[in-house]
C-alpha positions in Angstrom: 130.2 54.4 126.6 127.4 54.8 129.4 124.3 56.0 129.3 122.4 58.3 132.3 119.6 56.2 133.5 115.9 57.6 133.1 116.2 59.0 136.7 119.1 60.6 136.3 118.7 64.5 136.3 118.8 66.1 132.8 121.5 69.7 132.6 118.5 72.0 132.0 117.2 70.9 135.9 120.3 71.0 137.0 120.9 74.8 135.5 117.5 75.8 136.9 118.5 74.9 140.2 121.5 77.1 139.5 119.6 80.0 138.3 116.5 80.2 139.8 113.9 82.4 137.8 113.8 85.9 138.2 109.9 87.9 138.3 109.4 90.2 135.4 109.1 92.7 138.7 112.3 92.4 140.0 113.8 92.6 136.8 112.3 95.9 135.9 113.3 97.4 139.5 116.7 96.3 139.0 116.5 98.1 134.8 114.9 101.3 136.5 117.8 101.4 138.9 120.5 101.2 136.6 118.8 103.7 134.3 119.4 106.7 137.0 116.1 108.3 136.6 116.3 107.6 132.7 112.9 107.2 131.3 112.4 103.4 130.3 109.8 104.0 127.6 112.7 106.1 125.3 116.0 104.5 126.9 114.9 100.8 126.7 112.1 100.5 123.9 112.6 100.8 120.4 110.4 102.3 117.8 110.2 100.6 114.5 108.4 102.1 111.1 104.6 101.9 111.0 104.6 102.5 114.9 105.5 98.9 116.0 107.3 98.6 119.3 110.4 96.4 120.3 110.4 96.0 124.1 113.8 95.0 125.7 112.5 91.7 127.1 109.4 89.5 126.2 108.0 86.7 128.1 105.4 84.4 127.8 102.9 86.8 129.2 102.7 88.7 125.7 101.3 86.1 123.9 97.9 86.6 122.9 94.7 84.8 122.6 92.4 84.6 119.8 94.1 84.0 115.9 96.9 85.4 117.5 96.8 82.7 120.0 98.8 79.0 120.1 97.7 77.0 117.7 99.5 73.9 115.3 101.3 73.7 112.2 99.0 73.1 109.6 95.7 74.0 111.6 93.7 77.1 111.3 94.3 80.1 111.5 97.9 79.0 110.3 100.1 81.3 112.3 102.3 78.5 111.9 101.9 77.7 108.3 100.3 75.9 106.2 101.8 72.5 106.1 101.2 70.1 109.2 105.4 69.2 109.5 108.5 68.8 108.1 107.9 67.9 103.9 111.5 67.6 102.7 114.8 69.5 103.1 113.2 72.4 100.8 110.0 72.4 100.8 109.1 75.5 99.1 109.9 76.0 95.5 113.0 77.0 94.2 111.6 79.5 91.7 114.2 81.5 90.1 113.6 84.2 87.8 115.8 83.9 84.1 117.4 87.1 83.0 117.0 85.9 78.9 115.0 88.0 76.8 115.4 85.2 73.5 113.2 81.9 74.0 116.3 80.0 73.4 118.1 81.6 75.8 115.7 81.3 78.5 115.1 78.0 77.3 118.8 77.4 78.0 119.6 78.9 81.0 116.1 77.1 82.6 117.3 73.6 81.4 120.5 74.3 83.2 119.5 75.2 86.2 116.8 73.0 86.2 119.4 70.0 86.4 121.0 72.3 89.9 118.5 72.7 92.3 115.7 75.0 90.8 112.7 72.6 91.1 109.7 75.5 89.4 109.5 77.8 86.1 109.0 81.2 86.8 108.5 83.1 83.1 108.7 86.2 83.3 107.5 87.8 80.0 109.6 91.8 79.1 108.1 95.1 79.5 106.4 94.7 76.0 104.9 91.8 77.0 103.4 92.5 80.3 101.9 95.2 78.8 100.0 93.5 76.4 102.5 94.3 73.1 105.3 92.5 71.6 108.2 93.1 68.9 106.2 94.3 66.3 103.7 96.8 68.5 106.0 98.0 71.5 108.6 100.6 71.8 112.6 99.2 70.6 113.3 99.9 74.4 110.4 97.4 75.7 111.4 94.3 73.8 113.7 91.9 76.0 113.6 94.6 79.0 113.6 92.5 82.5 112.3 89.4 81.3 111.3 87.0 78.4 110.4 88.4 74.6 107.1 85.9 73.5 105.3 87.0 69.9 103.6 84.0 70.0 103.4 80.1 70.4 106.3 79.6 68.5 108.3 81.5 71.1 106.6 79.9 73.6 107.5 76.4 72.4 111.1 76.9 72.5 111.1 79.0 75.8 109.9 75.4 77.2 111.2 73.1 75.0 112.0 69.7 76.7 110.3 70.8 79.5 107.3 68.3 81.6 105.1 70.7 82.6 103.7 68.4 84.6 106.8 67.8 86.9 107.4 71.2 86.6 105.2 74.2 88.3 104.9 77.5 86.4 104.6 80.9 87.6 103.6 83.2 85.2 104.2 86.8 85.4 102.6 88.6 82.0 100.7 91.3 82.8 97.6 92.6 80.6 98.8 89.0 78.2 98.0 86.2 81.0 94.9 85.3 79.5 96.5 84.9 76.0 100.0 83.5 77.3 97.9 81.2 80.0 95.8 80.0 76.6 99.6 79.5 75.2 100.8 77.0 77.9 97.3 75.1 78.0 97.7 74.4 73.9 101.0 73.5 74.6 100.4 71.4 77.3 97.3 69.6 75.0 100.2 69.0 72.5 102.4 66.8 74.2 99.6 64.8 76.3 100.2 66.5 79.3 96.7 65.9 81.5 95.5 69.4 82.4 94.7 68.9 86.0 98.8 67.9 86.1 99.8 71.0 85.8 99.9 73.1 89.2 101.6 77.0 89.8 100.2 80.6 89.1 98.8 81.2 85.7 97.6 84.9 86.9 98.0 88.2 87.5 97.0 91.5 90.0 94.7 93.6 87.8 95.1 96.6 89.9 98.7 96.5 89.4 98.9 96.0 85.9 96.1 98.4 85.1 98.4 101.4 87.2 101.3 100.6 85.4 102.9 102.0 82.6 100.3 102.1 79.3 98.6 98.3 79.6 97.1 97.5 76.5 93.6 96.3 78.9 91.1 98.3 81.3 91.3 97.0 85.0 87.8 95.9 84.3 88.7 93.4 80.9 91.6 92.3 83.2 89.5 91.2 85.8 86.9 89.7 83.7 90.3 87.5 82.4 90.9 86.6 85.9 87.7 85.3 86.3 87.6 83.1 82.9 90.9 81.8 84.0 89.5 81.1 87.5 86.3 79.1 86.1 88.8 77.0 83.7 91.0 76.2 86.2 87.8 75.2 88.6 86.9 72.5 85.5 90.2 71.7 84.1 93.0 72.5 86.2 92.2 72.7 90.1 95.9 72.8 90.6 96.6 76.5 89.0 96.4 79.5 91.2 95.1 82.3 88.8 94.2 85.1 91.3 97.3 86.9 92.0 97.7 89.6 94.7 101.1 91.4 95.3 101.9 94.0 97.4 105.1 94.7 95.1 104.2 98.6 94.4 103.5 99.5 97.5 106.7 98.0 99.0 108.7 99.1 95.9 107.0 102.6 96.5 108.6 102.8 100.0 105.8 101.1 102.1 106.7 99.8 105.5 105.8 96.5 106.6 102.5 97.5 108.2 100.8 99.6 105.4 102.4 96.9 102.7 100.6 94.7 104.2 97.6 96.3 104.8 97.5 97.3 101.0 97.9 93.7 100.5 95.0 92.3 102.4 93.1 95.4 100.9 93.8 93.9 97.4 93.0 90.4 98.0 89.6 91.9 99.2 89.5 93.9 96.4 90.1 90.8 93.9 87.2 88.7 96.0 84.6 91.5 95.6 85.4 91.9 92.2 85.5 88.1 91.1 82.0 88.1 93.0 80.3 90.4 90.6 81.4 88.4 87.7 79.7 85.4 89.7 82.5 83.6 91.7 81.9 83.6 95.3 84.8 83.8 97.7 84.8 79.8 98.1 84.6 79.5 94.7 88.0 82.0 94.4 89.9 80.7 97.9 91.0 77.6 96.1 93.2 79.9 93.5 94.7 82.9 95.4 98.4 83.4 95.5 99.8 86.3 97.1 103.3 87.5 96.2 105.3 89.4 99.0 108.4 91.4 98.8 110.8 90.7 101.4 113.3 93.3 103.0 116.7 93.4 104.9 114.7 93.0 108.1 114.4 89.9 109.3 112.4 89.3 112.2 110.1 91.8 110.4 109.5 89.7 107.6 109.3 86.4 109.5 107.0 88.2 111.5 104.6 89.8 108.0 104.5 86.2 106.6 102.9 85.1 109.6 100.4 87.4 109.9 99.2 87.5 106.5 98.3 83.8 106.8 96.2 84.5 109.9 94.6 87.6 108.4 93.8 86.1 105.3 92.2 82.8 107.0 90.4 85.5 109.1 88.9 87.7 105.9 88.0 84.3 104.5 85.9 83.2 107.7 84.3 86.4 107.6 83.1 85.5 104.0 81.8 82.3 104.9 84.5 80.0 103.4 83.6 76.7 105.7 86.6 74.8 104.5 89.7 74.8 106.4 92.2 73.8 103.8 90.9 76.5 101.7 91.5 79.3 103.7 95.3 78.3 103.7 97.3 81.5 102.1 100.1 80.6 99.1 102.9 82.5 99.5 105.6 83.4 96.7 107.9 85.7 97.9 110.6 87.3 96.1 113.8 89.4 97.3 113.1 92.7 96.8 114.5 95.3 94.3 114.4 98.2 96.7 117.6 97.1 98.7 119.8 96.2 95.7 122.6 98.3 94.9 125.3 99.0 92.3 127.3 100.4 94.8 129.9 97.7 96.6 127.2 95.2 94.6 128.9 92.0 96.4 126.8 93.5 99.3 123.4 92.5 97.4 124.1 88.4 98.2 124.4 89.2 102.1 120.7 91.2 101.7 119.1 88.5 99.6 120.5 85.8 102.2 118.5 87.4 104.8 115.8 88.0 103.1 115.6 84.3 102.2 116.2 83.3 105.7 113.4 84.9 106.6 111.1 83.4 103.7 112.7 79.8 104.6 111.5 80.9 108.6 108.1 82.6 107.4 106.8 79.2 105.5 106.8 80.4 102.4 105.7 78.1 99.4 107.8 79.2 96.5 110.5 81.8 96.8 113.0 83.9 93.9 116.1 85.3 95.3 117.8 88.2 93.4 121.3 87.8 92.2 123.8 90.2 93.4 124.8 91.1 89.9 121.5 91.8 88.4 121.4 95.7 88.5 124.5 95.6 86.6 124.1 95.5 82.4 126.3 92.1 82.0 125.0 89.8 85.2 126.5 86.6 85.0 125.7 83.0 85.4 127.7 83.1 88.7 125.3 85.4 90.3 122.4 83.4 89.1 124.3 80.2 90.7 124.9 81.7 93.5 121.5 83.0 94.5 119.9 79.3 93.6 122.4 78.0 95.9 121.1 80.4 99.0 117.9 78.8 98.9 119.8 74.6 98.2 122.0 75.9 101.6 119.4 77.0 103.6 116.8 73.9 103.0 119.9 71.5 103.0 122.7 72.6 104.9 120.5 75.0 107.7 117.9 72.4 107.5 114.9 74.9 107.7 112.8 72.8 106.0 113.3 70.1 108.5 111.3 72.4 111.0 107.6 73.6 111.1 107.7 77.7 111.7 111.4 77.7 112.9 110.6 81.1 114.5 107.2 79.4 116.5 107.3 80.2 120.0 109.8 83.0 120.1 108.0 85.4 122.4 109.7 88.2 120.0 108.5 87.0 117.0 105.0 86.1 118.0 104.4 89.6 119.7 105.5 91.4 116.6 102.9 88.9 114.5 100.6 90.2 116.3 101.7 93.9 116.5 102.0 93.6 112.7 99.0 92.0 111.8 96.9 94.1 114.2 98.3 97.5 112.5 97.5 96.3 109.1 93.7 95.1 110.0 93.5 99.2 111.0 94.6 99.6 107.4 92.7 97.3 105.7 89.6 99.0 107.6 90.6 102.4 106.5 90.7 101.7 103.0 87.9 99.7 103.1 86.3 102.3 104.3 87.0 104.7 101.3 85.3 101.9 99.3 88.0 99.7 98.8 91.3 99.7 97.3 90.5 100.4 93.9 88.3 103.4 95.0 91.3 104.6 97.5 93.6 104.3 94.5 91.3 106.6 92.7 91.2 109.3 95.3 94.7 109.0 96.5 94.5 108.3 99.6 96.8 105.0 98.7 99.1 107.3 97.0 99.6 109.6 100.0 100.1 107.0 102.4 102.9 105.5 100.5 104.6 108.5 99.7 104.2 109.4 103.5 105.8 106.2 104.4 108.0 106.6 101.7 109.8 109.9 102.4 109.6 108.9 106.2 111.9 106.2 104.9 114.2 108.0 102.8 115.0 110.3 105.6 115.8 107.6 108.0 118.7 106.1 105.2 119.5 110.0 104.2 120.9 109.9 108.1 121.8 106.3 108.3 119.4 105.7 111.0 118.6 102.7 109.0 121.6 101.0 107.9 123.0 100.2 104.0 126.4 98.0 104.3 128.3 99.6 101.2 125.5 102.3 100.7 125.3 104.8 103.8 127.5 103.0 106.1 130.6 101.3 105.5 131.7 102.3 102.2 134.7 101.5 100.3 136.3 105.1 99.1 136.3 105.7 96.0 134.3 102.6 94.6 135.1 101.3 91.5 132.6 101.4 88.6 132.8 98.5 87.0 129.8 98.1 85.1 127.5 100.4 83.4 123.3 100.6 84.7 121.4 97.4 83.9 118.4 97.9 81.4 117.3 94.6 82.0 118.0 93.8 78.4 120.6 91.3 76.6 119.7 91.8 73.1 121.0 93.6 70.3 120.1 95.9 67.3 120.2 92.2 64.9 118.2 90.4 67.3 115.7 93.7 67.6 115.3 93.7 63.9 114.5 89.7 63.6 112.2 89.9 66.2 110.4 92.7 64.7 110.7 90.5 61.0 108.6 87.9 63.2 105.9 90.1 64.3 105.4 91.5 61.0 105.1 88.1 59.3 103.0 86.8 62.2 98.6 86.1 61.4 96.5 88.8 63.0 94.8 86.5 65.7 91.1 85.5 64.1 89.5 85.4 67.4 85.7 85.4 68.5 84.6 84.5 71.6 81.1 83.9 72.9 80.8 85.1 76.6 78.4 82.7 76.9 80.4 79.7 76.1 81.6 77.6 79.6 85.5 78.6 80.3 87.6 75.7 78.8 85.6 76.3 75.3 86.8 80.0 75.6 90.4 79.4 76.7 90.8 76.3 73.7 89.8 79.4 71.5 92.5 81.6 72.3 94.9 78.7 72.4 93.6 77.6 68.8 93.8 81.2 67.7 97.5 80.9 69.0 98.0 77.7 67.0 96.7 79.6 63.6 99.9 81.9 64.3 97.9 84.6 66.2 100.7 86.8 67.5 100.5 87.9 71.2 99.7 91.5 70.8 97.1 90.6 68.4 95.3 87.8 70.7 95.2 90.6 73.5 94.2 93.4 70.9 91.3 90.9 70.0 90.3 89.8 74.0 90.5 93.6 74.8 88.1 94.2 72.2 84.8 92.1 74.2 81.8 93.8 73.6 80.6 92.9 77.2 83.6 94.4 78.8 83.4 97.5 81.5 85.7 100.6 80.6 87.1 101.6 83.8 89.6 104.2 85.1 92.8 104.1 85.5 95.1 105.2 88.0 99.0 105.5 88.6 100.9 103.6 91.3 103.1 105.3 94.1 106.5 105.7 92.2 109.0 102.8 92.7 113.0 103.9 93.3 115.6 101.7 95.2 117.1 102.9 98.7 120.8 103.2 97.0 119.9 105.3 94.5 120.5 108.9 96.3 123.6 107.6 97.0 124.3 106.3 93.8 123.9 109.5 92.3 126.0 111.6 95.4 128.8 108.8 93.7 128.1 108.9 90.0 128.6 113.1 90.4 131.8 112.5 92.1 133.0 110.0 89.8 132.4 112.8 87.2 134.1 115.8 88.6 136.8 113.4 88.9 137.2 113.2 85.3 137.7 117.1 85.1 140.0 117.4 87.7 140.7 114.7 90.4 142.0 117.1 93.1 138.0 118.4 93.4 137.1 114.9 94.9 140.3 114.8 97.0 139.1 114.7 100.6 141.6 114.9 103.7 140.8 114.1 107.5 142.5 116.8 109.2 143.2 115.4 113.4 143.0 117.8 115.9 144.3 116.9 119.6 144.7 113.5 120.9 144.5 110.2 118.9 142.5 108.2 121.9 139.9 110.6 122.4 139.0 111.4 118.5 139.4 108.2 116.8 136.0 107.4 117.2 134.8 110.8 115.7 137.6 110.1 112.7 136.3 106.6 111.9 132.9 108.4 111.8 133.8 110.7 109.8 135.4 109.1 107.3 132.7 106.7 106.8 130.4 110.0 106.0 132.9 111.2 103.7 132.9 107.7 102.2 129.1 107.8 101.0 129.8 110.0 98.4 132.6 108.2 97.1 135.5 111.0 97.9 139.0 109.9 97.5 139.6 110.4 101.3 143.0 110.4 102.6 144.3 110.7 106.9 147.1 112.2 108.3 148.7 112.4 111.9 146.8 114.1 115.2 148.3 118.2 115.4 148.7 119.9 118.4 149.6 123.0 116.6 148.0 125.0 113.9 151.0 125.1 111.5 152.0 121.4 111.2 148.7 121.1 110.9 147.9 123.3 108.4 151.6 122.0 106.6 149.8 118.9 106.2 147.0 119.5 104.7 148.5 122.2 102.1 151.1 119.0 101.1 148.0 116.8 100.2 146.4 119.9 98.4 143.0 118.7 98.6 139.8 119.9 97.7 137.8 119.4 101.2 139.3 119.4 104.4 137.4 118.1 107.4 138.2 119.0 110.9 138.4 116.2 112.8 138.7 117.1 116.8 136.7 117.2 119.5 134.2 120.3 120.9 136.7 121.6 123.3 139.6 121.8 120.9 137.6 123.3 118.0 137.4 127.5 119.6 141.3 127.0 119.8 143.3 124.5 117.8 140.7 124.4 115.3 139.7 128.1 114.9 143.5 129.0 114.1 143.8 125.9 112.1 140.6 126.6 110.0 141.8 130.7 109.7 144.8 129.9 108.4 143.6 127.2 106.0 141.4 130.1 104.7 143.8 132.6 104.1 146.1 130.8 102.4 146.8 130.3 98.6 144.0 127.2 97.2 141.7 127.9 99.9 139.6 123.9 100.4 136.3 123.6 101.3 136.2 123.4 105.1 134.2 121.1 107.0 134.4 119.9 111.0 133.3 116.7 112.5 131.0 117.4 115.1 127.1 119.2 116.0 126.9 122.5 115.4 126.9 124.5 119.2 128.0 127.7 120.5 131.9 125.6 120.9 131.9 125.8 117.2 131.3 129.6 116.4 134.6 130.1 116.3 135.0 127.5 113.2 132.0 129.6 111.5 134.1 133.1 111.4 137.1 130.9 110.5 135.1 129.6 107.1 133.8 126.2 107.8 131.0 125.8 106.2 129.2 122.3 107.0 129.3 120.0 110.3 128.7 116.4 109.6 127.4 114.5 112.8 125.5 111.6 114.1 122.0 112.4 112.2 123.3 114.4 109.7 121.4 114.1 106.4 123.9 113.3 104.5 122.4 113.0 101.2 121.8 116.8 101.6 125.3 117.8 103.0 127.0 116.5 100.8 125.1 116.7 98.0 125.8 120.6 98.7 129.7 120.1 99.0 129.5 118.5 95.2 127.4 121.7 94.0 130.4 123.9 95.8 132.3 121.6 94.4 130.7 121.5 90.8 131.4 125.2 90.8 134.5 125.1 91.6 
């Protein structure tokens, strides 16, 4: 086979010569001419949430200078992320969250997949636990809710059971318990010889979000004060642990967009610094042990783009607090799927939102990474939905090969310019709530809570119109879905299992714990772990740590409320699926064609797909010319809700007589028309329609009022 010589010319020169460049100039005269007069600014740029801009062409001229400027992989201030190259085909952790709420079960399931790809721990402990309770203290509805039920060290031993906790890194997620569960692992860890500075992952937690959630059983200011033990044992012990934890998980839970989420994020890593500070750890002291955990979205370019910038930003606040040391100012990244775009409706749809989502963590650099199975809001998820969502992150490190690249998304003039438009936007909201004192103080006032529910019902309007599309949710839903499976509680245990684990608390040794604040770190951590050892149970370690004589009372506040974007939708369903049970003609819903086929398809397959949302059993007939076959038609499927289906002109004729008759005769439907409201529909008004679904229609309230003229039917 030959080879070209070195002096051959290579295709890209010969292409060039082919299609010489063009000026940005000349490109735009040749845009504004084909626009007509059209205003560029609202024909050719579009607006994203938390006012970003998309331009319809970017060149090299948009790059910036400064942090946002070119720099290298691995170099400050990490645009490009924090490792130098290529480390392996997946070089982020595979850490994968365990629906178990029995130790042996968890222990199980972690072994198994453990042996298929997942290369991290991530114990999660249940709502008892992160609140600081267990079986014997917490509410029957708490214990093995969305995640792991621990009472102690016993539980903990067989949740890890042939385990190395050195090849292995742990994440810990347990609330107002870290301190005690983090004093757990350690004792463990002493047990089987495990060297301490071995053991590397996030033994932490976010005070601020733990102390505004639901009853924790520690102040904010006891949590912190945890934080900071941990942080000064880790420092002497184990300087591979990250124990400071900053998530931005209730703010984009509450409906956040990318800007203010991150914003509040950066706000609560300053927050965590300035807190850690008074309790005598300076911010190069703390660098070494922050992790940040990030929701990701269905957006992808977004999220690429908010990965990015929070490593810039984050180097940036940490030159501005004098940390001299390069490496340290490098951000760690876990990044989880997040719950807000999960649906039970069409729930197969979930894996094609996670996959995106972990695209754009693989593209982002992230540094560990859980992706949610599509099954998991359903009560029964199985282990084919955990498989599956391990083996998003094994395709895309082996099979795309994203690991095999340094910031896959580098030099993409798109991508770069939102960085920058991203990271810019949420420096103006990190100084705003900086300068209501901080994020603990804006928290207090409100002011966090008003920007998140401002962001959040700007949000909920733009999927109530599907401006902002849901495959399965607001667009392209199956009619009628099927409801296979009942609401996940998070939960797979039963009343036996309840009672025994309530047996164990009861039976368990009130933890005999005394510490002296005075005492260096690893001599106060041994003596929770040694209180842990005596059969201290774990509501009893953190009843004892919470009880410090040196600890701060502080207030508490409540975080932005949390909901899902399918859940309006899924209740527009769940109704219909319930008036279906008292009479299935009420959610019979026919698609009445006016005029010619050609011309209104378009409109039809629109309006079908509204009817669709709220699960209607939606049947089509043929396109009428005249009023009676028309009408004919319709009486034969005897259905509930007729929609008019023509178009403008047709409707003051065809559609009038069509819509009187259907009015006047015996089972009168619910009449609807396809189309914007104008003065071409009056007619349909003094006919009896009643409701125009369009392009832009809310249609969580349209046809949330045809199910209450349904309901009352």
């Amino acid at each position: 086979m030959s080879t070209a010589d070195e002096t051959s010319p290579r295709t890209s020169d010969l292409l060039r010569d082919d299609f010489p460049s063009v000026e940005t100039a000349a490109w735009r005269r040749e845009v504004d001419r084909l626009l007509k007069g059209a205003p560029f600014d609202k024909a050719m740029i579009a607006s994203l949430a938390g006012g970003l801009e998309v331009q319809p062409l970017h060149t090299a001229a948009d790059l910036a200078d400064g942090i946002w400027g070119a720099s290298l992989p691995g170099q400050s201030p990490f645009l490009r992320g924090a490792r130098a190259g290529a480390s392996g085909p997946v070089p982020w952790l595979v850490a994968q969250e365990l629906a178990a709420a029995d130790a042996g079960a968890f222990n199980l399931a972690l072994l198994h997949d453990l042996e298929r790809g997942q290369t991290a721990i991530n114990l999660r402990l249940d709502a008892a636990g992160r609140r600081g309770l267990d079986a014997g203290t917490a509410p029957p509805h708490d214990v093995g809710r969305d995640g792991i039920s621990i009472g102690g060290l016993v539980d903990m031993r067989r949740a890890l059971a042939s385990v190395d906790l050195a090849a292995c890194p742990l994440l810990l997620q347990a609330g107002a318990a870290t301190l005690p569960v983090a004093a757990m692992l350690a004792a463990i860890a002493r047990e089987r010889g495990t060297a301490l500075p071995l053991l590397t992952g996030v033994w932490g937690c976010d005070p601020l979000a733990v102390a505004g959630g639901p009853a924790p059983a520690l102040t904010i200011d006891t949590l912190y004060d945890h934080v900071a033990l941990l942080t000064r044992w880790a420092a002497a012990e184990a300087p591979g642990l990250c124990t400071i934890v900053v998530g931005d998980g209730p703010w984009h839970e509450g409906g956040a967009d990318a800007v203010l989420s991150l914003g509040l994020l950066l706000a609560g890593a300053v927050a965590a610094l300035r807190e850690l500070e008074e309790r005598g750890l300076d911010p190069a002291a703390c660098a070494p042990h922050v992790a940040f955990q990030a929701s990701l979205d269905t957006d992808f370019f977004l999220d690429i783009a908010r990965l990015r910038a929070l490593r810039v930003l984050w180097s940036d606040v940490l030159t501005a607090c004098g940390v001299e040391s390069t490496r340290q100012r490098a951000a760690w990244i876990h990044a989880r799927t997040g719950d807000r775009m999960l649906s039970r409706l069409d729930p197969h749809t979930n894996l094609l939102r996670a996959t995106t989502a972990a695209m754009a963590a693989a593209c982002g650099g992230v540094d560990s990474l859980h992706v949610a199975p599509w099954d998991s809001l359903l009560a029964r998820p199985g282990g084919a939905g955990r498989r599956l969502a391990r083996n998003v992150q094994l395709i895309l490190g082996h099979e795309c090969r994203f690991g095999a690249v340094a910031d896959p998304a580098g030099g993409s003039w798109y991508v770069e310019t939102l960085t920058r438009q991203l990271g810019e936007g949420a420096w103006a909201v990190l100084r705003q709530i900086e300068a209501a004192g901080g994020l603990r103080a804006a928290l207090a006032s409100g002011l966090v809570g008003s920007l998140v529910g401002e962001a959040a019902r700007r949000r909920t309007a733009r999927l109530a119109r599907a401006q902002e599309a849901r495959v399965g949710v607001n667009r392209y839903c199956a009619a009628r879905p099927a409801n296979d499976d009942d609401a996940a509680d998070g939960c797979d245990c039963n009343t036996e299992w309840l009672a025994e684990r309530r047996a164990a608390a009861a039976s368990a040794t009130a933890a005999l714990l005394t510490i002296d604040p005075r005492a260096e770190a690893p001599t106060q951590l041994r003596a929770v772990g040694d209180a842990a050892v005596r059969g201290g149970s774990l509501a009893s370690l953190v009843a004892a740590l919470g009880s410090r004589p040196d600890a701060i009372q502080g207030a508490t506040w409540t975080l932005p409320p949390t909901g899902r974007d399918a859940e309006p939708f899924e209740t527009l369903v769940a109704r219909a699926t319930l008036l279906a049970t008292r009479d299935p003609r009420l959610v019979r819903a026919h698609c009445l064609c006016l005029g010619d086929a050609a011309r209104t398809g378009p409109r039809l397959d629109f309006a079908r797909g509204c009817l669709a949302v709220a699960g209607l059993d939606i049947t089509v007939g043929a396109f009428h010319e005249d009023p009676g076959a028309a009408v004919a038609e319709a009486r034969a499927r005897d259905a509930a809700v007729v929609l008019l289906v023509g178009l403008d002109e047709s409707y003051p004729t065809l559609g009038a007589a069509t819509a009187s008759l259907l009015a006047g005769g015996p089972r009168p439907p619910l009449l609807l028309a396809a189309g914007r409201p104008s003065a071409s529909t009056e007619p349909l008004d003094r006919a009896g329609v009643s409701r125009y679904l369009h392009l832009g229609s809310d249609l969580v309230a349209e046809l949330g009022a045809v199910l209450d003229t349904l309901g009352g039917a």
